[in-house]
C-alpha positions in Angstrom: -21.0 262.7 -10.1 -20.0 264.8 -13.5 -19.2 267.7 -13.1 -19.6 270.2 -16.2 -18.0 273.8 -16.3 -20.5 276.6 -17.9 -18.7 279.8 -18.6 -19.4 283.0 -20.8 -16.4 285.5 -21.6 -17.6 289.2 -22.3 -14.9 291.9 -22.8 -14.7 294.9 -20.9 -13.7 298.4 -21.5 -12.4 300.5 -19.1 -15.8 302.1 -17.8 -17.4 298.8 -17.6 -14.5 296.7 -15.7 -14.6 299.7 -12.8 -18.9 299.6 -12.8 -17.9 295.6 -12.7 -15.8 295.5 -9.4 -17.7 297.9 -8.1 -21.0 295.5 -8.7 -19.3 293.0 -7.2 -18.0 294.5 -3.7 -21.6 295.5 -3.2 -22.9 292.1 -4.0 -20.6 289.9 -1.5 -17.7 288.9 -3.6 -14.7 288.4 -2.3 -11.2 288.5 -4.4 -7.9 286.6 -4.7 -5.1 288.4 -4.9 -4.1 288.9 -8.4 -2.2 286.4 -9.7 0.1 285.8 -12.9 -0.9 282.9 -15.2 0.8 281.5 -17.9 -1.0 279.1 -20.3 0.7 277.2 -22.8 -1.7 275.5 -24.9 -0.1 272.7 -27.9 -1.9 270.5 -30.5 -1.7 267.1 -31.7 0.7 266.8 -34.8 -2.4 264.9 -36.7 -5.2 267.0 -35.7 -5.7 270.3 -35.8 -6.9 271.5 -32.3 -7.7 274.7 -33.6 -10.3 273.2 -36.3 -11.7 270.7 -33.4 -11.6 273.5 -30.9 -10.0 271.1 -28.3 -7.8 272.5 -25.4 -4.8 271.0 -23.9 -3.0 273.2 -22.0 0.1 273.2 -19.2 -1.1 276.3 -16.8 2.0 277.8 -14.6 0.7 280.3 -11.6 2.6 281.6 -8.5 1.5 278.3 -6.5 0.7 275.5 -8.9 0.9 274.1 -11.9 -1.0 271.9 -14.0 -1.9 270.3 -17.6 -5.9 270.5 -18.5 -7.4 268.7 -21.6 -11.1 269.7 -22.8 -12.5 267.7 -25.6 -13.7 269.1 -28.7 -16.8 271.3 -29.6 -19.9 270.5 -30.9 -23.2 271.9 -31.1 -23.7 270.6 -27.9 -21.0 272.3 -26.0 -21.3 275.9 -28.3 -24.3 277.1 -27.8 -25.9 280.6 -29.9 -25.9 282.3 -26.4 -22.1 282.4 -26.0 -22.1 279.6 -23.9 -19.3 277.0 -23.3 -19.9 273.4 -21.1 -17.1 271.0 -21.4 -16.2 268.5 -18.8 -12.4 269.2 -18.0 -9.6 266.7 -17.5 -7.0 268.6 -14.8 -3.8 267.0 -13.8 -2.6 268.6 -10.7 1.2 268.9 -10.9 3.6 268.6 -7.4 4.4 272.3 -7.8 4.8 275.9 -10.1 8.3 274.6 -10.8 7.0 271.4 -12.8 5.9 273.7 -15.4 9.4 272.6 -17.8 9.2 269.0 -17.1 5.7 269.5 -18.8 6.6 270.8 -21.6 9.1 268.3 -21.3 7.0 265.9 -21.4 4.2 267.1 -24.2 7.2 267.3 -26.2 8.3 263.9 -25.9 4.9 262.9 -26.9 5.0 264.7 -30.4 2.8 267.9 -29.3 2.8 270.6 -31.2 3.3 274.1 -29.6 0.5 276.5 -30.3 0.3 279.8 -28.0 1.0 281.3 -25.5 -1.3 283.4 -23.4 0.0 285.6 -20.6 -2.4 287.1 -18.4 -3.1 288.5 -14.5 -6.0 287.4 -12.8 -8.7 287.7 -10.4 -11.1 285.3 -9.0 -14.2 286.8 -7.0 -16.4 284.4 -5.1 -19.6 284.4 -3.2 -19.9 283.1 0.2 -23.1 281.8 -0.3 -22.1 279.5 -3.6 -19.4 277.6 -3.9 -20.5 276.8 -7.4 -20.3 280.0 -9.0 -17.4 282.2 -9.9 -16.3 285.5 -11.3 -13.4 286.1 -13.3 -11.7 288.8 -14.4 -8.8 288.2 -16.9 -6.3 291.0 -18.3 -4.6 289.5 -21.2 -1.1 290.5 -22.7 -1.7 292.2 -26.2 -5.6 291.6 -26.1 -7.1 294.0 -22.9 -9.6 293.2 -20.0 -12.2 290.0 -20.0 -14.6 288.8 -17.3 -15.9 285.2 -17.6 -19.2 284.3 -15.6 -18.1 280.5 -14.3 -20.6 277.8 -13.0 -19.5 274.0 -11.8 -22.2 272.1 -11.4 -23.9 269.0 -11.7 -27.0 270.3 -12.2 -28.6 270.1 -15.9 -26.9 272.7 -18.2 -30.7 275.0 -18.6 -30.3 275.0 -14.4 -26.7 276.5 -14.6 -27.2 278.8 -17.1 -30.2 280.7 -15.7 -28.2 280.7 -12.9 -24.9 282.1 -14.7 -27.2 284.5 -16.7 -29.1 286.0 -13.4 -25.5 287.0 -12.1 -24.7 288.4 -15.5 -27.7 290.5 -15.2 -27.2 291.5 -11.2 -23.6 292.4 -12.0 -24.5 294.7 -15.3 -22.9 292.9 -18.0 -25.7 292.1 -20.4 -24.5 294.8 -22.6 -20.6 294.2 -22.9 -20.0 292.2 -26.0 -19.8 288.0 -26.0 -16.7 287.0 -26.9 -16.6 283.5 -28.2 -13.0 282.3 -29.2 -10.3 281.2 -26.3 -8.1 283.6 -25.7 -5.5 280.7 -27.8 -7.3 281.7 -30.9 -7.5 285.5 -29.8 -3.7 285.9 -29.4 -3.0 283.6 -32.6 -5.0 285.9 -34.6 -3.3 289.3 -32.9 0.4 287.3 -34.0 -0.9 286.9 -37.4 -2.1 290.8 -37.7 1.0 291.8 -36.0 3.2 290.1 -38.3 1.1 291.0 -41.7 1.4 295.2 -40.2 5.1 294.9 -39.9 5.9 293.0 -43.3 3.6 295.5 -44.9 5.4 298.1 -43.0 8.4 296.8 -44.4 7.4 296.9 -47.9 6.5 300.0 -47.4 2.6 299.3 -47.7 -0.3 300.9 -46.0 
């Protein structure tokens, strides 16, 4: 049985992230203690995961550690709603500390070091569904997401009435879609970052 990951990021301000867990305790949801994640995504040295939109990733959290690979986007994974379905590839690592000896190892192979994203968060669940899950990320330099997960092996119009209905039951149909990774999000805030302060230095606007 395949099973394919449908998620949709929206990013929240700080009204909407309090109506948001306030939503949630009243629907059921329960939450995991917040928890540090460090995502460290690299590229291949002759293609351009950024142009292909592939992810391979080590992740390193208070209790494990792992590499994920997601293959690259096409029409049928991007889809005009903000959607995202990829089947994921996770390697489950002994423990957190195994996080160098990846890098270590994606090294070795030629891999070239993209980002780094550095972020708390919190995963809500429903007692009722294992499949479905709520997550709310806040990211270093970029502010507060939630993305609206669903695992399933159901056809991808089932899950994504499904991720939609919860969507609309937790109030988030008006908080904007946000489409790039947070990899391409925090590239782009380096870049700007580093344009500001060389203009700063030339004494430009």
């Amino acid at each position: 049985m395949t099973l394919v990951e449908i998620e949709r990021k929206r990013a929240l301000d700080t009204r909407s992230a309090e109506l948001l867990l306030a939503r949630l305790g009243e629907l059921g949801f329960t939450a995991t203690r917040p928890a540090r994640e460090v995502d460290t995504y690299y590229s291949r040295p002759d293609v351009d995961f950024m142009e292909t939109v592939e992810c391979l990733r080590v992740r390193q959290g208070p209790v494990r550690c792992e590499i994920t690979y997601k293959p690259a986007s096409d029409q049928s994974t991007h889809s005009a709603d903000g959607t995202i379905a990829k089947q994921e590839t996770n390697v489950a690592l002994a423990d957190p500390d195994q996080g160098g000896p990846a890098h270590q190892f994606l090294g070795a192979l030629g891999m070239v070091l993209l980002a780094e994203v550095d972020k708390s968060r919190v995963s809500y669940r429903h007692p009722d569904d294992a499949e479905l899950a709520v997550v709310v990320d806040t990211v270093a330099g970029l502010g507060t997401f939630v993305e609206t997960e669903v695992l399933s092996s159901r056809s991808h119009t089932q899950a994504l009435a499904q991720l939609t209905e919860t969507e609309r039951l937790l109030g988030l149909q008006d908080c904007p879609v946000v489409c790039q990774p947070y990899r391409d999000l925090v590239m782009e805030n380096s870049v700007r970052g580093s344009t500001g302060n060389h203009s700063a230095a030339r004494g430009g606007p």
